[in-house]
C-alpha positions as CSV (number, residue, x, y, z in Angstrom):
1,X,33.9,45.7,-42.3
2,X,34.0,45.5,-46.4
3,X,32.9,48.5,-48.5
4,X,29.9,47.9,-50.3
5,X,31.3,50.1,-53.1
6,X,35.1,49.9,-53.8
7,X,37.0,51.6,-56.9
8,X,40.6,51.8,-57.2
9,X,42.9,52.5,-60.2
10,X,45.7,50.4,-60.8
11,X,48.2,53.1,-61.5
12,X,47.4,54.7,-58.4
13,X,51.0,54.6,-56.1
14,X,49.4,54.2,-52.5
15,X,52.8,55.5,-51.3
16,X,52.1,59.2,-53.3
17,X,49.3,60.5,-51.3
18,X,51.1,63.6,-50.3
19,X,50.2,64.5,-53.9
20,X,46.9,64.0,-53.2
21,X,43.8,65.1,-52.3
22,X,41.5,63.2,-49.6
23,X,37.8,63.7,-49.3
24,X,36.1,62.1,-46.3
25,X,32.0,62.2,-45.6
26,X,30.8,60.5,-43.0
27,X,27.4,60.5,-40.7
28,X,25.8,57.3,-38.7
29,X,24.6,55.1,-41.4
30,X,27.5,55.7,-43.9
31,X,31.1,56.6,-44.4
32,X,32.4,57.1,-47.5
33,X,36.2,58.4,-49.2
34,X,37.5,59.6,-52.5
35,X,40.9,60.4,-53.9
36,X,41.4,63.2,-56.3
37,X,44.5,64.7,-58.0
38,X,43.7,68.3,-57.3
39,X,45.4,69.7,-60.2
40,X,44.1,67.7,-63.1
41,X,41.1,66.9,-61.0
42,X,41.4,63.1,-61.8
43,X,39.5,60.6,-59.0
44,X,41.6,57.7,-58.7
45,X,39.9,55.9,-55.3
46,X,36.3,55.3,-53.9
47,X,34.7,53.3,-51.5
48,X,31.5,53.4,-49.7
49,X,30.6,51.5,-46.4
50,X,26.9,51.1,-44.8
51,X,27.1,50.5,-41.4
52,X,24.3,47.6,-40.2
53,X,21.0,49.2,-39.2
54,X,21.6,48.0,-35.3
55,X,24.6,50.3,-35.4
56,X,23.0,53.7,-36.2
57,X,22.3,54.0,-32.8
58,X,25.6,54.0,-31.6
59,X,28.8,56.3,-31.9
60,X,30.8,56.6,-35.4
61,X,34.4,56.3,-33.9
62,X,33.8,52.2,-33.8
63,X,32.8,51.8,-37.1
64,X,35.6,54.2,-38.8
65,X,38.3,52.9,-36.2
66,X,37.3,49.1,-38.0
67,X,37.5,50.6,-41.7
68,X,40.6,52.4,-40.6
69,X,42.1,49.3,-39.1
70,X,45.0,47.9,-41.7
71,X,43.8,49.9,-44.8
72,X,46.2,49.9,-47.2
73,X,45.1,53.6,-48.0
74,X,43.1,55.6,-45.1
75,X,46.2,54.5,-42.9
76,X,48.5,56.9,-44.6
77,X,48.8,60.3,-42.5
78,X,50.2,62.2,-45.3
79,X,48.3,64.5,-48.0
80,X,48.6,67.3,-50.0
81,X,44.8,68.2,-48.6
82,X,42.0,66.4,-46.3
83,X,38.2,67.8,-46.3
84,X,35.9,66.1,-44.4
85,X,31.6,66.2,-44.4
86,X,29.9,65.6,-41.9
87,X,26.4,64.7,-42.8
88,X,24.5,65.2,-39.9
89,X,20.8,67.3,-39.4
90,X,22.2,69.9,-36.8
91,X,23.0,72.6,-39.0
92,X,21.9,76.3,-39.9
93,X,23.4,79.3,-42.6
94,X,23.6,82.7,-41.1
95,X,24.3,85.7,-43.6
96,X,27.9,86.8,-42.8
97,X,26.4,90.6,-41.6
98,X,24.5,89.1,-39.1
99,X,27.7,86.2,-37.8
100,X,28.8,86.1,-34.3
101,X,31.7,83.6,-33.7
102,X,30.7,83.5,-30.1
103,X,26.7,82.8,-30.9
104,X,27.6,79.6,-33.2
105,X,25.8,77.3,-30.0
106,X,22.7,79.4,-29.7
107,X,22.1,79.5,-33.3
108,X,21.9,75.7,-33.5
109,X,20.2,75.8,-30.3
110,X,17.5,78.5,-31.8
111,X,17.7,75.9,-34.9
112,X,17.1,72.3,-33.1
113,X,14.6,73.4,-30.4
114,X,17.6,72.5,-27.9
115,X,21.3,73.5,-26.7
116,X,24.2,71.4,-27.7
117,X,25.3,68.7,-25.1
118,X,28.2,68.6,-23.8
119,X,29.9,66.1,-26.0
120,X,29.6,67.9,-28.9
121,X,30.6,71.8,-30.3
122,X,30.3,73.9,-32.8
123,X,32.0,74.6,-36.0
124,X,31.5,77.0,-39.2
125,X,32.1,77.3,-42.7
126,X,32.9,80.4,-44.6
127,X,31.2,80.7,-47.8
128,X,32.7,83.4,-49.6
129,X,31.1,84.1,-52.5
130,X,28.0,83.2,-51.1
131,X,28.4,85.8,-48.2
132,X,27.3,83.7,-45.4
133,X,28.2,81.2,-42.7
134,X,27.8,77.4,-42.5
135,X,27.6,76.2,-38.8
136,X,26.9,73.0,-37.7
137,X,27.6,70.7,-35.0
138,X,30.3,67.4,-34.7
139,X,30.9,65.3,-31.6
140,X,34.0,66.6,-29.8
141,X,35.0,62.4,-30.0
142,X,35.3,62.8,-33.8
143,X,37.0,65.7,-33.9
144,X,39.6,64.3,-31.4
145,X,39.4,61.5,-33.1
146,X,40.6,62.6,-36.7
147,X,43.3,65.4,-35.2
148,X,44.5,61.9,-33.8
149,X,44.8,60.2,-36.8
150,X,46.3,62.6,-39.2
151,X,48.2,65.0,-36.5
152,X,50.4,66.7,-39.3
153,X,47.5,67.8,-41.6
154,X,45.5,70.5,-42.0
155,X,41.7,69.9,-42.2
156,X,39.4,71.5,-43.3
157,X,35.9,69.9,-41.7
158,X,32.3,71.2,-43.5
159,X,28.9,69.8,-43.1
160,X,27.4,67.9,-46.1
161,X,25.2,70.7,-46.8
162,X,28.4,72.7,-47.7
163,X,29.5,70.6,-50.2
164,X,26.2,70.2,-51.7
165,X,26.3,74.0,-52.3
166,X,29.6,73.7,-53.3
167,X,28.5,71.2,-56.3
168,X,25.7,72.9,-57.5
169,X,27.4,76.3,-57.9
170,X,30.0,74.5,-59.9
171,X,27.1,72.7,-61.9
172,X,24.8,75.2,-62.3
173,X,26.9,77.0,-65.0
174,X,26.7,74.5,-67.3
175,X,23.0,73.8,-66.7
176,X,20.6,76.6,-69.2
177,X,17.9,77.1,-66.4
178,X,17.5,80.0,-64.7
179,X,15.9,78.4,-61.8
180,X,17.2,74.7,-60.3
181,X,16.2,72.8,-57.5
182,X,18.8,70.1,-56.4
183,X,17.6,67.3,-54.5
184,X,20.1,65.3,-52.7
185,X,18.9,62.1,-51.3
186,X,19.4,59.6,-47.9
187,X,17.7,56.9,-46.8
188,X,14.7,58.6,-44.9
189,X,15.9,62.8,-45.7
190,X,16.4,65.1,-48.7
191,X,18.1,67.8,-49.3
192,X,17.0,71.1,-50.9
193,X,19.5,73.6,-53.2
194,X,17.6,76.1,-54.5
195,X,19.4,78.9,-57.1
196,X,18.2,81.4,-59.2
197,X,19.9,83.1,-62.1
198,X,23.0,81.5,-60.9
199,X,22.3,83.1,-57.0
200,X,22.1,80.6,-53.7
201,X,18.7,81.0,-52.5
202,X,17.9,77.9,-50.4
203,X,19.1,75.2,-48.0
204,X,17.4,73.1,-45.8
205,X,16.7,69.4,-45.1
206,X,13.6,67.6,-44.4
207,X,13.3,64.0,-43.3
208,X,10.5,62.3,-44.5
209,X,8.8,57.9,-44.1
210,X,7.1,58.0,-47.1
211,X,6.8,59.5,-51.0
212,X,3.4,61.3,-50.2
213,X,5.7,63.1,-47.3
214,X,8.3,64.1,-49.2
215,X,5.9,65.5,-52.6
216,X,4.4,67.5,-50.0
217,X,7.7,69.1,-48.6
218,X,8.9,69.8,-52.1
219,X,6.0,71.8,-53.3
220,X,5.7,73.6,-49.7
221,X,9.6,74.7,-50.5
222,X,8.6,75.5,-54.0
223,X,5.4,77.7,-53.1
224,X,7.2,79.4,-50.7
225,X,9.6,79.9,-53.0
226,X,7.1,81.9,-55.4
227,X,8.1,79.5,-57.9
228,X,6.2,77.2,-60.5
229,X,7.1,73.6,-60.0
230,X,6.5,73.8,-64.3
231,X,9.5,76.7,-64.3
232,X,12.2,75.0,-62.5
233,X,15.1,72.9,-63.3
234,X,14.9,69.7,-61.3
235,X,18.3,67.9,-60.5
236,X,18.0,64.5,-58.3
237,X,21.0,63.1,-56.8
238,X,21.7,60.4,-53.9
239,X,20.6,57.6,-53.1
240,X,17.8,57.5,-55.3
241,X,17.5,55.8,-58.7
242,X,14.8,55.5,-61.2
243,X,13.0,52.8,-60.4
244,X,12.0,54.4,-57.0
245,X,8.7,54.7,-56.0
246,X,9.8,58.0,-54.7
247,X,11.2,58.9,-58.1
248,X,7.5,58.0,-59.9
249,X,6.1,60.2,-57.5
250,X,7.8,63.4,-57.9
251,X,7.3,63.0,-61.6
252,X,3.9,63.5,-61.8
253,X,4.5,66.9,-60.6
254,X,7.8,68.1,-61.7
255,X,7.8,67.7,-65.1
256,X,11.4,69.2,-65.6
257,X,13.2,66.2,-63.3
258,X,16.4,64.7,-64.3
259,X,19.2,62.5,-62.7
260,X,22.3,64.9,-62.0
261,X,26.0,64.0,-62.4
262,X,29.3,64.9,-61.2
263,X,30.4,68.4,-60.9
264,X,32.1,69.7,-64.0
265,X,35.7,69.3,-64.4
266,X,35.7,65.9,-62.1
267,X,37.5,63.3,-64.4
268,X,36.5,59.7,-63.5
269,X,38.0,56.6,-65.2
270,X,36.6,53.6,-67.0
271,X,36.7,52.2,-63.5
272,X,33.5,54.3,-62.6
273,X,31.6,53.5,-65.6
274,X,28.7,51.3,-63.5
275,X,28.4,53.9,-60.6
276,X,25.5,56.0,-61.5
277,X,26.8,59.7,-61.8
278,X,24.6,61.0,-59.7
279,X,25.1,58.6,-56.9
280,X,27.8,60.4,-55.3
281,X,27.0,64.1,-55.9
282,X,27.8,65.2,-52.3
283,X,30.9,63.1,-51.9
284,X,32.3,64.9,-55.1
285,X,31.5,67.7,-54.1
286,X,33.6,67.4,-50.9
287,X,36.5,68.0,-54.1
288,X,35.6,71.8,-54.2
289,X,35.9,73.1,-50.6
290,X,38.1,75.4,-50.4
């Protein structure tokens, strides 16, 4: 399985990772990695595989055991730190006041309409400054799976929406709106970051077929919001690009829409210069959890 995207620097020592830090993100239709000095915040390695659409329906650990297979890279155990996304719809935030450890299944049940089966289990993300809790769900294979393959390292496992928040908290100080809206994109789903005067406000995901769909989502959110579509900030990153149709149609009624790009402080090489910035928003974003 070849990566349909594939940066690598050629000073990069493949036999130095414990110096470095490794960001994983992962779901059914995509798995993708980065390598980031953590100190100087310097990205040395990316690659980004789509798995074929006749293999959405079936478990990750095939796909990731054939990427994994004789990588010169993934194969080392050893690194200074290992975060991993899971990008996945099964997830909810819960306001730390409210958090019970022992309730993580039956708010994801109250969530999804249905309780957890038995091959997968819950997990949660502390987000400090935020004061509140990100639980999601992972299949118990994949979490077997990577304590397996790097047995000697601590990881720390998040859910994409994390690490969405993550990068727009880092971006929104250098953005001069008081109100943003970040939308991150996949294939057939968007994501929704909504801050105000630099406070979280807003997370959720909606899946959508068409553009007509997903306009309507975004100005429900907005209204509900108690928001202007004319006062906001617009940010756009994902897989989304300009010459979308999706794209042409959110124009006509945000008129303050603009491509993001990586979070501040994120150094990337010559190497990077014909990835679009805001391609990989989430992924880089994966660099900040704590």
């Amino acid at each position: 399985m070849s990566p349909t995207v594939a940066i690598q620097e050629d000073s990069f020592d493949v036999s130095m990772t414990d110096s470095y830090q490794l960001c994983l993100e992962m779901s059914h239709e995509r798995f993708r990695f980065c390598v980031v000095e953590p100190e100087q915040r310097q990205c040395f390695w990316l690659e980004d595989y789509t798995f074929p659409t006749l293999l959405t329906e079936n478990p990750l650990l095939p796909s990731l055991r054939s990427i994994y297979q004789n990588h010169p890279l993934l194969q080392s155990s050893y690194w200074k730190k290992i975060q991993v996304s899971v990008n996945s719809p099964s997830f909810t935030l819960i306001p730390t006041s409210l958090y019970r450890k022992e309730y993580r299944a039956q708010y994801l049940q109250l969530m999804r309409g249905n309780p957890l089966s038995l091959s997968e289990h819950a997990l949660t993300y502390t987000h400090q400054k935020e004061d509140f809790q990100a639980v999601f769900s992972i299949d118990n294979a994949l979490t077997d799976w990577l304590a397996a393959t790097y047995p000697l390292q601590q990881l720390t496992i998040v859910h994409q929406s994390s690490a969405l928040i993550q990068a727009t908290a880092a971006s929104d100080l250098v953005l001069d709106s008081s109100q943003k809206l970040s939308l991150n994109f996949e294939d057939e789903s968007v994501t929704l970051v909504f801050r105000k005067a630099g406070r979280f406000m807003y997370c959720n995901r909606f899946a959508y077929k068409n553009a007509t769909d997903l306009v309507y989502y975004i100005l429900y959110v907005i209204n509900e919001l108690k928001t202007e579509p004319k006062e906001l900030k617009v940010i756009l990153s994902g897989e989304i690009t300009p010459f979308a149709d999706i794209f042409t149609s959110l124009e006509q009624f945000l008129p303050n829409i603009r491509f993001g790009s990586t979070p501040p402080n994120l150094k990337l090489t010559a190497a990077f210069d014909e990835v679009p910035e805001h391609r990989y928003f989430s992924l880089f974003g994966n660099t900040l959890i704590d």
